[in-house]
C-alpha positions as CSV (number, residue, x, y, z in Angstrom):
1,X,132.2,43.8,139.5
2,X,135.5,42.3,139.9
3,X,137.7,43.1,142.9
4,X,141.5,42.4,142.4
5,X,143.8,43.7,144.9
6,X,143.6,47.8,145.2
7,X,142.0,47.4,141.4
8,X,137.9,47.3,140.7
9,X,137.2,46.0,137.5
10,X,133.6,45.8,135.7
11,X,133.3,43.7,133.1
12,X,129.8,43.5,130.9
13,X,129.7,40.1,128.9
14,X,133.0,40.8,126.3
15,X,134.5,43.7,127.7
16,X,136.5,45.1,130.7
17,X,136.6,48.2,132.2
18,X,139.2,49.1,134.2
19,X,139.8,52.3,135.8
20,X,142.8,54.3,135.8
21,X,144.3,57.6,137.1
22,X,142.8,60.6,135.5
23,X,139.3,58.8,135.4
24,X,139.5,57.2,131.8
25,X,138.9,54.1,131.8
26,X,140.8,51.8,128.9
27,X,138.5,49.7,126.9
28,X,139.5,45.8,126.8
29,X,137.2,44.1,124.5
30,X,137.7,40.4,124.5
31,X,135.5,39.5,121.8
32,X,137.1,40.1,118.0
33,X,133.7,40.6,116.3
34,X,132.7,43.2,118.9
35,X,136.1,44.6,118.9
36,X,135.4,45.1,115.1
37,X,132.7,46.8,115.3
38,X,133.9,49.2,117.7
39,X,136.7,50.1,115.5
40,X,134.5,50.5,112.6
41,X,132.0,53.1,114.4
42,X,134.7,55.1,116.1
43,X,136.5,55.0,112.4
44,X,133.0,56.1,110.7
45,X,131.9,58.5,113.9
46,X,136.0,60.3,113.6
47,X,136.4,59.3,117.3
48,X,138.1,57.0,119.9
49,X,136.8,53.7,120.6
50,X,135.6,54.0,124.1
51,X,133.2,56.9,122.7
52,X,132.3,55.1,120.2
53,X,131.4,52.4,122.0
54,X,129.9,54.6,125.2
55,X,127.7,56.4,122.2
56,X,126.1,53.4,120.9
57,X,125.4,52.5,124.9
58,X,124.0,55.6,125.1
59,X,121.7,55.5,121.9
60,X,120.5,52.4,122.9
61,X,119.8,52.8,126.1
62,X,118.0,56.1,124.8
63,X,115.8,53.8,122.1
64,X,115.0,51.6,124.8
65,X,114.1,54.2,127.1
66,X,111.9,56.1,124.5
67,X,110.5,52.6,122.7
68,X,106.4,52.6,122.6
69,X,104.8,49.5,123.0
70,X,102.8,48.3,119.5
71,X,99.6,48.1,121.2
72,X,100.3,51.6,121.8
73,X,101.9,52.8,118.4
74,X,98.7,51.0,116.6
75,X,95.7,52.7,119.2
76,X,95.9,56.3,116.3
77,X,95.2,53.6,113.5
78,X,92.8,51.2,115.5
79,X,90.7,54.6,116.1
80,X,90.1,56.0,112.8
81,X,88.9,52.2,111.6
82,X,85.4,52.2,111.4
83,X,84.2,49.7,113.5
84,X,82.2,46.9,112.8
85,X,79.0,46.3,114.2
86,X,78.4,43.0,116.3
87,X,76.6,40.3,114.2
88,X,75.2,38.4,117.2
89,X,76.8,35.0,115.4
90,X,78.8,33.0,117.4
91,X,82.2,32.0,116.0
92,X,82.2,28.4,116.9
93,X,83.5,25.4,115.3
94,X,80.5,25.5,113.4
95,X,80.2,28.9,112.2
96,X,83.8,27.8,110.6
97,X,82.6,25.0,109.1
98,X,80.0,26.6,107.5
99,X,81.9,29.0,105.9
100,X,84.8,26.7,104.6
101,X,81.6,24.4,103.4
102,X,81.7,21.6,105.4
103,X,78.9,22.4,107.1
């Protein structure tokens, strides 16, 4: 957050928020490639640029939010694996060996 006189300003890496009466806030993004791509969604979406860009946020914030760990997404497939039994061998250096025939 940026104070500057009677303003407060929040700026997030490229762009600047600033408030102003009515409670929009006008978008100020700094950085051309972002800038671009702002344009292009709100062009695509049919909206401003501020939704656009406050959509996206939104979304993904919401994929973040609703992302399952891999560990977790693979448990389903780990359990309908058969499993293998334990062989009692021990997976040394030497177990390697043997089976690249060097041992």
């Amino acid at each position: 957050m940026i104070t500057c006189s009677h303003l407060l300003y929040s700026r997030i890496d490229d762009i600047l928020f600033a408030p102003i009466r009515g409670g929009d806030i006008p978008l100020n993004i700094r950085n051309e490639a972002v800038n671009q791509l702002a344009e292009k969604l709100a062009a695509r979406k049919r909206m401003s640029k501020i939704d656009a860009v406050r959509t996206a946020l939104e979304n993904e914030r919401r994929r973040l939010d609703e992302a399952v760990p891999l560990r977790q997404r693979l448990r389903p497939l780990q359990d309908r694996m058969p499993k293998r039994p334990a062989t009692g061998l021990e997976a040394d250096k030497a177990f390697y060996d043997e089976l690249s025939g060097d041992g």
